[in-house]
BALOBA-1460 file (C-alpha; in Angstrom, 3 decimals):
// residues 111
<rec num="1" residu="x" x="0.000" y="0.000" z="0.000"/>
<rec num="2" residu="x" x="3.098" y="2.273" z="0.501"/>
<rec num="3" residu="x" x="3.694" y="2.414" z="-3.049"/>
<rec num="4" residu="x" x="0.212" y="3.380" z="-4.208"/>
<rec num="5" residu="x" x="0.511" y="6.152" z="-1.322"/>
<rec num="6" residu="x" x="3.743" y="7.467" z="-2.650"/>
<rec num="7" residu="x" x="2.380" y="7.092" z="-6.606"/>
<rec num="8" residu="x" x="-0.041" y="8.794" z="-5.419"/>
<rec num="9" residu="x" x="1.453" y="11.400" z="-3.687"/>
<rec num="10" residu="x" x="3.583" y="11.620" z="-6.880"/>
<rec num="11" residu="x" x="0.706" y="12.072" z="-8.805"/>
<rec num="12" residu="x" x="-0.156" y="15.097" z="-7.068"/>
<rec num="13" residu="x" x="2.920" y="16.581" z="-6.448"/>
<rec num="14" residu="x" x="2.830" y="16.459" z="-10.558"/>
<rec num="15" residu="x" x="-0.405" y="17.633" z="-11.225"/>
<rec num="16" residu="x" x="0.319" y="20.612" z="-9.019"/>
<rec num="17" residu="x" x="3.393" y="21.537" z="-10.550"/>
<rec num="18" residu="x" x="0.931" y="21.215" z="-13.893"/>
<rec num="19" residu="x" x="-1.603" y="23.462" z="-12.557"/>
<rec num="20" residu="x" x="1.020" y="26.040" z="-11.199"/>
<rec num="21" residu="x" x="2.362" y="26.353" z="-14.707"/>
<rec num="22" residu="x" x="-0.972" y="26.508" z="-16.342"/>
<rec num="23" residu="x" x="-1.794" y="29.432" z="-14.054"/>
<rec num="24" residu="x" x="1.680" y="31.463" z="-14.832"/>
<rec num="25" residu="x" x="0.608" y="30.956" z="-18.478"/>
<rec num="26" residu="x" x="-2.761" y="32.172" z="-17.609"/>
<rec num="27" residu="x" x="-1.628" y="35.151" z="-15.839"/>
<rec num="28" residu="x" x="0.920" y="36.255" z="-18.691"/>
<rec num="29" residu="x" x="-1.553" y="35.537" z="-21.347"/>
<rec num="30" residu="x" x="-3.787" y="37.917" z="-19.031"/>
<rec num="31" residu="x" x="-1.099" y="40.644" z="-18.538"/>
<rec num="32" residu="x" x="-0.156" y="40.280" z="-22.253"/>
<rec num="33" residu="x" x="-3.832" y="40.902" z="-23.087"/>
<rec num="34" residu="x" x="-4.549" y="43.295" z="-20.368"/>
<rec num="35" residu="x" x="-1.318" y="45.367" z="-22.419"/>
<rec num="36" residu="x" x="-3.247" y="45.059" z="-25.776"/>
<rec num="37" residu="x" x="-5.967" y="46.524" z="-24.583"/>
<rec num="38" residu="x" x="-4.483" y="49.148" z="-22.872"/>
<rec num="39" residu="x" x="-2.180" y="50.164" z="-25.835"/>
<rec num="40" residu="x" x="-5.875" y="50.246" z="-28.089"/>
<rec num="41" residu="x" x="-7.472" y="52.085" z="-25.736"/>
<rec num="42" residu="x" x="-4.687" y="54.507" z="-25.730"/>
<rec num="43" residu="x" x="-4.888" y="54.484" z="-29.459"/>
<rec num="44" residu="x" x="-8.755" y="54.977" z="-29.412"/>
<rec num="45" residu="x" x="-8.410" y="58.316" z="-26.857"/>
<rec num="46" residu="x" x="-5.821" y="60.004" z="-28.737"/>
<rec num="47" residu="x" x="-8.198" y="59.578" z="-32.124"/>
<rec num="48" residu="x" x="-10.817" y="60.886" z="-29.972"/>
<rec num="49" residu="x" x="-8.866" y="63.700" z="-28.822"/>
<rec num="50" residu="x" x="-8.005" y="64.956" z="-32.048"/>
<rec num="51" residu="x" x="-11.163" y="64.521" z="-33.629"/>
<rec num="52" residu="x" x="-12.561" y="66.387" z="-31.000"/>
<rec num="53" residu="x" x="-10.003" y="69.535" z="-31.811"/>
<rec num="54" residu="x" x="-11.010" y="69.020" z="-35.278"/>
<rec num="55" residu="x" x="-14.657" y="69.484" z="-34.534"/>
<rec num="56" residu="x" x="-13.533" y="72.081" z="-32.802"/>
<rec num="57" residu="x" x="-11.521" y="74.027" z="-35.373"/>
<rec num="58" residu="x" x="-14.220" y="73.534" z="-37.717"/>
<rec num="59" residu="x" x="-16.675" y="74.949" z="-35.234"/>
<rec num="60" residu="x" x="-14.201" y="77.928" z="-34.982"/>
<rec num="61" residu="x" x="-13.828" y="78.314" z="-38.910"/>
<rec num="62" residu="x" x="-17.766" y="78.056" z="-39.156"/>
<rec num="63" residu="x" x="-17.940" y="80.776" z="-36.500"/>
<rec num="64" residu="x" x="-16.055" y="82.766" z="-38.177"/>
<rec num="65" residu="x" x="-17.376" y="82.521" z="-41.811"/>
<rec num="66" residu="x" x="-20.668" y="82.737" z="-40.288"/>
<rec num="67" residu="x" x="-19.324" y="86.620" z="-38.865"/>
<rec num="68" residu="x" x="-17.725" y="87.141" z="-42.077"/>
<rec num="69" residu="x" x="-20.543" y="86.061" z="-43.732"/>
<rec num="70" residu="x" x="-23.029" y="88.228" z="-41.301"/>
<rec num="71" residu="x" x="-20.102" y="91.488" z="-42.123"/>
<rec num="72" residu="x" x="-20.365" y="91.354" z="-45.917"/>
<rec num="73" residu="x" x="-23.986" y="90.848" z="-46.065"/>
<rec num="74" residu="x" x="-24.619" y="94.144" z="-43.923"/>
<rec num="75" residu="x" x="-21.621" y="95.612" z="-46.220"/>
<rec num="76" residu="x" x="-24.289" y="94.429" z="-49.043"/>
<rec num="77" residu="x" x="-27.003" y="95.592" z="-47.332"/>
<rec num="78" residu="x" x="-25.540" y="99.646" z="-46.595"/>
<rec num="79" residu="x" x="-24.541" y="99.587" z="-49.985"/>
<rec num="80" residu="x" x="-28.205" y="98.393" z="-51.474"/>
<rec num="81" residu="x" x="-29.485" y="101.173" z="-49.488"/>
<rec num="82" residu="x" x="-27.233" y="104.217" z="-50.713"/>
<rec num="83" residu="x" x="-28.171" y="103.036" z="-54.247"/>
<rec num="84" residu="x" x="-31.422" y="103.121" z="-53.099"/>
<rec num="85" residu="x" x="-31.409" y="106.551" z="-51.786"/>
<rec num="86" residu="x" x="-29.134" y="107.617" z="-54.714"/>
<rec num="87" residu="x" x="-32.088" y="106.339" z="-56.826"/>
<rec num="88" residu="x" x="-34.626" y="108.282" z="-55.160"/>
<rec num="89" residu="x" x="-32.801" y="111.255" z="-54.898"/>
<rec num="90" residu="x" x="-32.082" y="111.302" z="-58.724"/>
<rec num="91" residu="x" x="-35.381" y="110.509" z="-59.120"/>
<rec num="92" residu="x" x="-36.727" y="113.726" z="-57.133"/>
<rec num="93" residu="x" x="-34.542" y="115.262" z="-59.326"/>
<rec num="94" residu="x" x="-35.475" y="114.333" z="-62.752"/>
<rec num="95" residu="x" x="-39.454" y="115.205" z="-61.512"/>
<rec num="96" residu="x" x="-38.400" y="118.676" z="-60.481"/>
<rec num="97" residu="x" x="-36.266" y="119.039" z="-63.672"/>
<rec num="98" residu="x" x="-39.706" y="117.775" z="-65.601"/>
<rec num="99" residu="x" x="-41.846" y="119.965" z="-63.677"/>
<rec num="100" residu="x" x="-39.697" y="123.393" z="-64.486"/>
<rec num="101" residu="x" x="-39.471" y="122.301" z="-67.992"/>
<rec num="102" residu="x" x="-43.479" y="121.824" z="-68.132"/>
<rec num="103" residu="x" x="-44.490" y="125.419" z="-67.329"/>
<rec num="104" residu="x" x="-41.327" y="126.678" z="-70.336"/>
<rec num="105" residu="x" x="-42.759" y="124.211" z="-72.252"/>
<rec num="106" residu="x" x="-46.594" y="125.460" z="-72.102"/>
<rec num="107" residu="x" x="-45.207" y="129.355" z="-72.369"/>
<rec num="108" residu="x" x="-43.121" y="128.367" z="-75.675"/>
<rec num="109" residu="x" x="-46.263" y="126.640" z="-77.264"/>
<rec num="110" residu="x" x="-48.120" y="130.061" z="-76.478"/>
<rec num="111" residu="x" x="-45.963" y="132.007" z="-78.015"/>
């Protein structure tokens, strides 16, 4: 029976020198993992941080287009309305010219 005992014992010794190796390889394979992940996330937070500065300048450059945009269309708009006036005011003129001319025109056909 001393035999079996000591196969046994054997046995066991073995099987947890087996399952001590199997969990080292399971813990590297873990850490190795747990580093792959880590280096993607790290990969994935940088793209996000500079997409997020793109958004960002592109919200600027929108900004700013929209001012510019706002600046020449009131530029536009101050210039529409001195035309404007300019046509009224030539206007007025050319009725006062035509109403002068209407009374030297009716004393020239009576004479």
């Amino acid at each position: 029976m001393r035999p079996d005992i000591e196969i046994l014992k054997a046995n066991t010794e073995r099987h947890k020198e087996h399952l001590t190796e199997k969990e080292i390889e399971l813990i590297q394979k873990f850490r190795q993992h747990k580093k792959k992940m880590f280096c993607h996330l790290q990969h994935f937070q940088d793209e996000r941080i500079v997409l997020e500065n793109e958004v960002a300048d592109l919200e600027r450059l929108k900004a700013g287009q929209g001012v510019k945009w706002r600046s020449e269309k009131e530029q536009r708009e101050e210039r529409l309305s001195a035309v404007q006036l300019a046509e009224e005011a030539l206007n007025e003129e050319f009725l006062n010219l035509r109403s002068k001319l209407q009374p030297a025109r009716v004393s020239d056909r009576r004479t």
